[in-house]
C-alpha positions as CSV (number, residue, x, y, z in Angstrom):
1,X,17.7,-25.4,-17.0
2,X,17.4,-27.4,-20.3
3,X,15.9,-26.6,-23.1
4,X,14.2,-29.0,-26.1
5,X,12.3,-28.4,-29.3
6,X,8.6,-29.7,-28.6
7,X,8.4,-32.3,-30.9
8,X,9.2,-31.7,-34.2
9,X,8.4,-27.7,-33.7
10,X,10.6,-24.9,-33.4
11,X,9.3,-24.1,-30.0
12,X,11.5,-24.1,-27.5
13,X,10.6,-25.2,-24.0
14,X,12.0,-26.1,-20.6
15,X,12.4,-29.8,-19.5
16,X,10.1,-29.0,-16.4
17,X,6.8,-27.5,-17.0
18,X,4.8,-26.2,-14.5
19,X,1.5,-27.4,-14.0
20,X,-1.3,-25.0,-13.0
21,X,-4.3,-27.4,-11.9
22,X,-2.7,-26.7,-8.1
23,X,-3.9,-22.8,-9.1
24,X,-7.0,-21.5,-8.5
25,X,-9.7,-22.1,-5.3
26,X,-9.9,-24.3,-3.0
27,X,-13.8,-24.8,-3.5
28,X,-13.2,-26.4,-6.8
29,X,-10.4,-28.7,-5.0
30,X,-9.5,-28.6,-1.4
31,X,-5.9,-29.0,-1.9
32,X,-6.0,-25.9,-4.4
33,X,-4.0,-22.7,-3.8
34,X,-5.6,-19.4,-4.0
35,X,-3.7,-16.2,-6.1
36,X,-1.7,-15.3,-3.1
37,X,-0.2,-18.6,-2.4
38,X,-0.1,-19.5,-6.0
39,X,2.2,-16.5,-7.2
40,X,5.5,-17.2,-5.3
41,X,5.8,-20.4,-7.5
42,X,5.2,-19.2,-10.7
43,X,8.1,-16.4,-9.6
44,X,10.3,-18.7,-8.8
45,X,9.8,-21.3,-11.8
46,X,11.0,-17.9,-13.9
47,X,14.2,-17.6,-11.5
48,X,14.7,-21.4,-12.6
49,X,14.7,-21.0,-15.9
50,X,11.1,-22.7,-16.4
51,X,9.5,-21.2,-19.3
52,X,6.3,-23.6,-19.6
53,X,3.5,-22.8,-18.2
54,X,0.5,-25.9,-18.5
55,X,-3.5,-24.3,-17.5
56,X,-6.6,-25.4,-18.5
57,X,-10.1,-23.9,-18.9
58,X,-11.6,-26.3,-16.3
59,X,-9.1,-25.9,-13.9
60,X,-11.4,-24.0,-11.1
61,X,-13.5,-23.3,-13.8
62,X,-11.1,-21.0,-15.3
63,X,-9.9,-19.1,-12.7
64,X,-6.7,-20.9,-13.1
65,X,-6.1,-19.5,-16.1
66,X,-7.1,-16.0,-14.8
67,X,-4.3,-16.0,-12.2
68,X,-1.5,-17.9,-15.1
69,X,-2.4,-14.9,-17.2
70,X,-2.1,-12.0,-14.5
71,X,0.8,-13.3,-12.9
72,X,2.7,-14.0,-15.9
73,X,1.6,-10.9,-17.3
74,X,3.1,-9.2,-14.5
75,X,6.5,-10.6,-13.9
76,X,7.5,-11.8,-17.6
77,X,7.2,-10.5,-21.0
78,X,4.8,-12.5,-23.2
79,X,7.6,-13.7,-25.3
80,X,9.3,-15.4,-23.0
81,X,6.8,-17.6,-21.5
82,X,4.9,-20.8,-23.6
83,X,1.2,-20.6,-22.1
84,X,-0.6,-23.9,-23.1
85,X,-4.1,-24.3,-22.5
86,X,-6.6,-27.1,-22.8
87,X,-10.3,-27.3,-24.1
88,X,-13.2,-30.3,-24.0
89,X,-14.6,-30.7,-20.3
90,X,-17.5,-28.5,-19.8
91,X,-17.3,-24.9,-18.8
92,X,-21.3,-24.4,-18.2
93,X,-24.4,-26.7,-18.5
94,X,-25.4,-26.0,-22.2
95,X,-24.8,-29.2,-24.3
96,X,-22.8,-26.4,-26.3
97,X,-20.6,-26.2,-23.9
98,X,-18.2,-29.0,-23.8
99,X,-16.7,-31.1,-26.0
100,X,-14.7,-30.9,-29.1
101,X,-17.6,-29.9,-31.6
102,X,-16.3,-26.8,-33.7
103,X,-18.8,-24.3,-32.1
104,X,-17.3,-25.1,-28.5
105,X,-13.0,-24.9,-29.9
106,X,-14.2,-21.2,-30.9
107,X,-16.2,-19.7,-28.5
108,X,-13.6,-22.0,-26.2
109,X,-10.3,-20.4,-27.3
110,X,-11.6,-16.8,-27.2
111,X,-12.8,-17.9,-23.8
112,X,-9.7,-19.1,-22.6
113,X,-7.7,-15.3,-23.8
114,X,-9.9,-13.1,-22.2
115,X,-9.3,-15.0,-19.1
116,X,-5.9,-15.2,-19.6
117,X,-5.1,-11.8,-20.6
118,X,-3.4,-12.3,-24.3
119,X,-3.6,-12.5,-27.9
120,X,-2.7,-16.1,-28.4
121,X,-1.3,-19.1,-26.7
122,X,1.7,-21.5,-27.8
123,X,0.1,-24.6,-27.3
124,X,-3.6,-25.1,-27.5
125,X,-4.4,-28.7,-26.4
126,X,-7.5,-30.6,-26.8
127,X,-8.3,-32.3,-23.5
128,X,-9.6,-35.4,-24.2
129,X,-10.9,-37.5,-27.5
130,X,-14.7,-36.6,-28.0
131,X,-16.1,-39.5,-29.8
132,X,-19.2,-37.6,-30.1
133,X,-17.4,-35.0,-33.2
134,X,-16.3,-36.1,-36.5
135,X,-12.5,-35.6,-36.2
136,X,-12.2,-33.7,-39.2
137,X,-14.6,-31.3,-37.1
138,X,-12.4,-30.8,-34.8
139,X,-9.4,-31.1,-36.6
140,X,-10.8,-27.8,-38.9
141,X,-11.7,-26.3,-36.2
142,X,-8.5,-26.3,-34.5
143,X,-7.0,-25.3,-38.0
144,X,-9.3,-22.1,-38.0
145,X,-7.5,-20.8,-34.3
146,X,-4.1,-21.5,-35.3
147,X,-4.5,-19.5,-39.1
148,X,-6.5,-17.0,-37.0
149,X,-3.1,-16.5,-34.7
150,X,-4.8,-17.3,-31.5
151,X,-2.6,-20.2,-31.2
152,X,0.9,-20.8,-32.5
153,X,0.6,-24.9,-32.4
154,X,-1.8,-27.7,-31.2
155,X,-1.0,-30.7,-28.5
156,X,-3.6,-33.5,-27.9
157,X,-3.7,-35.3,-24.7
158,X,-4.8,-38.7,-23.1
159,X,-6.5,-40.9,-26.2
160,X,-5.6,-44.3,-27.3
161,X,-3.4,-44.3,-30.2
162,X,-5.9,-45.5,-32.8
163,X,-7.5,-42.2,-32.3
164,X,-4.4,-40.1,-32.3
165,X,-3.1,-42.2,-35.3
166,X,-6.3,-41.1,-37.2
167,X,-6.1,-37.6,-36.3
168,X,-2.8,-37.5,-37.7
169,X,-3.3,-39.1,-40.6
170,X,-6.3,-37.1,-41.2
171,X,-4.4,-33.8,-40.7
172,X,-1.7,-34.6,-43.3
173,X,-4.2,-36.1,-45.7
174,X,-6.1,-32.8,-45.7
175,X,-3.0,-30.5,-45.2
176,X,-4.0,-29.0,-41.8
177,X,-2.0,-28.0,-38.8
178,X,-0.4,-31.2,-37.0
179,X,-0.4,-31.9,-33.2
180,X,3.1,-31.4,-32.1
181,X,2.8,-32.6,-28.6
182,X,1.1,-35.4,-26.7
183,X,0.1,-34.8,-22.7
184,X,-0.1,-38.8,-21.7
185,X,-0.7,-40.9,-18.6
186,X,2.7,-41.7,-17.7
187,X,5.2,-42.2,-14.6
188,X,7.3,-44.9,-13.5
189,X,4.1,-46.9,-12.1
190,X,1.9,-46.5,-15.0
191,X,3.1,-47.4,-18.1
192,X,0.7,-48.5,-20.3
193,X,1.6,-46.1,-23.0
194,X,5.0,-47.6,-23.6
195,X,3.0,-50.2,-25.7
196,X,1.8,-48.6,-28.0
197,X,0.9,-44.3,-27.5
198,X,5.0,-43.8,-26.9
199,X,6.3,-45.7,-30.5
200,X,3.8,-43.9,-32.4
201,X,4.7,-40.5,-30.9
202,X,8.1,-41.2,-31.5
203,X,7.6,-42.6,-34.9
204,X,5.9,-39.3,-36.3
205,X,7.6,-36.7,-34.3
206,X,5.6,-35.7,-31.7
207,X,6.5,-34.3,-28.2
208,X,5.6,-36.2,-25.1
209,X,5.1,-33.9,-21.9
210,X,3.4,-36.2,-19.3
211,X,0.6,-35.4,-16.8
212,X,1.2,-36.5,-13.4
213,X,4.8,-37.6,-13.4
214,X,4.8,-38.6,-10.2
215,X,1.6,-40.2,-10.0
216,X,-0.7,-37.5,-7.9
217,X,1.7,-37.3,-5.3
218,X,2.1,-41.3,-4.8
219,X,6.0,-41.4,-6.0
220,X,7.0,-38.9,-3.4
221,X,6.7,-42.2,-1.1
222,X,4.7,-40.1,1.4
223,X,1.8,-42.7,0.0
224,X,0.4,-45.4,2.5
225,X,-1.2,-48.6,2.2
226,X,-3.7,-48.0,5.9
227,X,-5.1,-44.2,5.3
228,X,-3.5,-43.1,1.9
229,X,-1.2,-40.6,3.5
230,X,-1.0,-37.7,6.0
231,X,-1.3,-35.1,3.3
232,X,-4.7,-32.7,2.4
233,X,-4.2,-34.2,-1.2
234,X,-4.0,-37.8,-0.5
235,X,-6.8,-37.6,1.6
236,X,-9.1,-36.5,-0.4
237,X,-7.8,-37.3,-4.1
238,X,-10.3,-39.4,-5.0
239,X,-8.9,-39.9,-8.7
240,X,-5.6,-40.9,-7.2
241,X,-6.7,-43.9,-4.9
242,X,-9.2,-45.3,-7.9
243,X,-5.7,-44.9,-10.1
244,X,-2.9,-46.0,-8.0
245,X,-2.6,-47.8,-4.5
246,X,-2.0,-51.5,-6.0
247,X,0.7,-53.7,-4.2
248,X,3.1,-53.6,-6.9
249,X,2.7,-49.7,-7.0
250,X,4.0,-49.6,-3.6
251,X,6.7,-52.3,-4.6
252,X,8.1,-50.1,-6.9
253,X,7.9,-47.2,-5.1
254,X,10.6,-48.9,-2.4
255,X,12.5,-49.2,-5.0
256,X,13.2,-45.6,-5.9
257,X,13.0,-45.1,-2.3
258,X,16.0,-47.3,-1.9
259,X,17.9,-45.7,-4.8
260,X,17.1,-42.6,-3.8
261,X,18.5,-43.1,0.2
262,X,21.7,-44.5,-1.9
263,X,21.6,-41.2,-4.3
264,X,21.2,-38.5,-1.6
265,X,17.8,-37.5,-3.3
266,X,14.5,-38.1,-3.0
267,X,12.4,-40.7,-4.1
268,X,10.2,-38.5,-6.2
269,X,13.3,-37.0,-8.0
270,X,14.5,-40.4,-8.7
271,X,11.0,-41.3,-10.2
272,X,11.2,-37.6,-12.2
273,X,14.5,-38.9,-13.5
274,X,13.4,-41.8,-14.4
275,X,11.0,-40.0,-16.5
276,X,13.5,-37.6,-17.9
277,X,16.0,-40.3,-19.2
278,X,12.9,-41.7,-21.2
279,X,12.8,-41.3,-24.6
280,X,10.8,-38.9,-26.6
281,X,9.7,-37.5,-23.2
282,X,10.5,-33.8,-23.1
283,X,8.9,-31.9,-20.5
284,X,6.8,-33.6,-17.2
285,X,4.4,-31.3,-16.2
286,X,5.0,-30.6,-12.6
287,X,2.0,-29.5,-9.9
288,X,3.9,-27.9,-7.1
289,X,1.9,-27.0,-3.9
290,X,4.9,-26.5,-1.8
291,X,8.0,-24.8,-3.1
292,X,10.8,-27.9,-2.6
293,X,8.2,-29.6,-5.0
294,X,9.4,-27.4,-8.2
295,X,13.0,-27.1,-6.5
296,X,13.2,-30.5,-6.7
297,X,12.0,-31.4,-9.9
298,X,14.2,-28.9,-11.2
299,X,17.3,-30.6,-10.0
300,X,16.4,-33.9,-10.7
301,X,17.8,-32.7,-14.4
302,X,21.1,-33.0,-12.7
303,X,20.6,-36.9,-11.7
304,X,22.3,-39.2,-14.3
305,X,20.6,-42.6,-14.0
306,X,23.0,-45.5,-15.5
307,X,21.1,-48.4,-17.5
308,X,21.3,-50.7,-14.4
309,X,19.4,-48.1,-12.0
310,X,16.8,-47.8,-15.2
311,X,16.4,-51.2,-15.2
312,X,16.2,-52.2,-11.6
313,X,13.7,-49.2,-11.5
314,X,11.3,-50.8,-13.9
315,X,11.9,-54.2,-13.0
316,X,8.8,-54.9,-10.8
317,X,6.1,-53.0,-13.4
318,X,2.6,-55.0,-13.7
319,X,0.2,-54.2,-16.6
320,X,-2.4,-51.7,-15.5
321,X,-5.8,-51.2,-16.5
322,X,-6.0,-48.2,-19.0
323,X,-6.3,-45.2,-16.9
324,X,-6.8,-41.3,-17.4
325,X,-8.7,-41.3,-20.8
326,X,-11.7,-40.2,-19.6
């Protein structure tokens, strides 16, 4: 296993995080593990090396975090894990309840530790841009939990980077904590964040650690154009088929195939390779719902991808409609 700073932290993390969305009950999500069949994978991400562990409090309505925190509490000592959760989507029906408003970061963060089981997390994240809170709200808000040790740092996730520009900006000019990582949109077929998300983030330091590397399952190449695919997921991903599916998706997907079949590999460690050689990218956050999924990602660190495979690779991408901010 690899290890990189997150951004311009000190904290250390693997270069595969595991995602735990897949966690939880299967009457949030059908495709959703329960405990029992979640626990062999977060065992064997710790035989790996993987030491980053992605929940959030929406995930099965915060049962995923319930079974992150046992398990982990379990079979590794808190200081060897990095827990990052999430906060915005609602957890109840109360207008209270959602958001990034500074009543709902508080009552939110102590939330997400009792269901967890600890005293802090590494990475507190906020979910999505509200555009219904003053960011210096939220931004003060967010200050609070970190001086108040219930987190160590703060990570923002899908925005466009006007927003995350000003929330930077606003941070320095006021001497508050600084987001140190940014969970984005972005795999080999969606790439809109290259334009202008990915300079930025590089620009001022921050850590990229991308949601669904490969695409909700679709750069597996188990995708298909007639009935989505064979799989639970596929067939009832709703998000995924509004998302992906284009022609030119599938294009590029026979590409990695192709270099894949040449490679020995597979075609979604090609496209996790890909994302790997990228730069500023340090960690794709991997949902695993079968254990060659996290096997796999694992050793796509070993696959050395030469220019000419990077470009061939990319050669085919169309400009997408912005997707996954909401």
């Amino acid at each position: 296993m690899e290890y990189m700073n997150l951004g311009r932290s000190g904290l250390k993390v693997s270069r595969i995080c595991l995602g735990t969305m897949t966690y939880g009950s299967s009457t949030w999500r059908r495709w959703v593990l329960d405990e029992a069949e979640s626990r062999p994978f977060f065992i064997r991400a710790l035989e790996l090396g993987v030491n980053f562990f992605d929940t959030a409090d929406m995930y099965s309505n915060g049962l995923s975090e319930e079974i992150t925190g046992r398990v982990l509490r379990e079979i590794a000592r808190r200081e060897e894990v990095v827990i990052a959760t999430k906060v915005f989507f609602p957890m109840g029906s109360g207008p209270n309840q959602r958001g990034l408003s500074r009543v709902h970061i508080l009552n939110a963060i102590d939330a997400s530790l009792r269901r967890l089981g600890v005293d802090y997390v590494d990475l507190y994240q906020i979910h999505r841009y509200d555009p219904d809170t003053p960011i210096e709200e939220t931004l003060e808000a967010l200050q609070d939990v970190v001086k108040s040790g219930k987190a160590r740092y703060i990570g923002a996730s899908s925005m466009y980077a006007w927003q995350f520009a000003q929330a930077l900006y606003r941070a320095d000019q006021h001497g508050w904590t600084r987001f140190v990582s940014m969970q984005n949109h972005y795999n080999l077929i969606y790439r809109e964040e290259e334009r202008e998300m990915i300079p930025l983030c590089l620009a001022e330091g921050i850590g990229l650690i991308p949601w669904s590397p490969l695409a909700r399952g679709f750069l597996t190449g188990s995708r298909k154009r007639e009935d989505w695919g064979e799989t639970l997921r596929a067939q009832t991903d709703d998000f995924a088929q509004s998302m992906y599916f284009k022609e030119e998706d599938f294009a590029i997907v026979e590409r990695a195939a192709e270099l894949a079949k040449r490679r020995g590999v597979t075609t979604a460690q090609i496209a996790l390779a890909w994302l790997l050689h990228k730069p500023g990218v340090v960690a794709p956050i991997i949902g695993a719902s079968k254990m060659h999924h996290l096997e796999e990602a694992v050793a796509a660190l070993e696959i050395d991808l030469s220019s000419e495979e990077m470009q061939y690779l990319e050669a085919l991408y169309q400009p997408h409609p912005i997707l996954g901010h909401s």
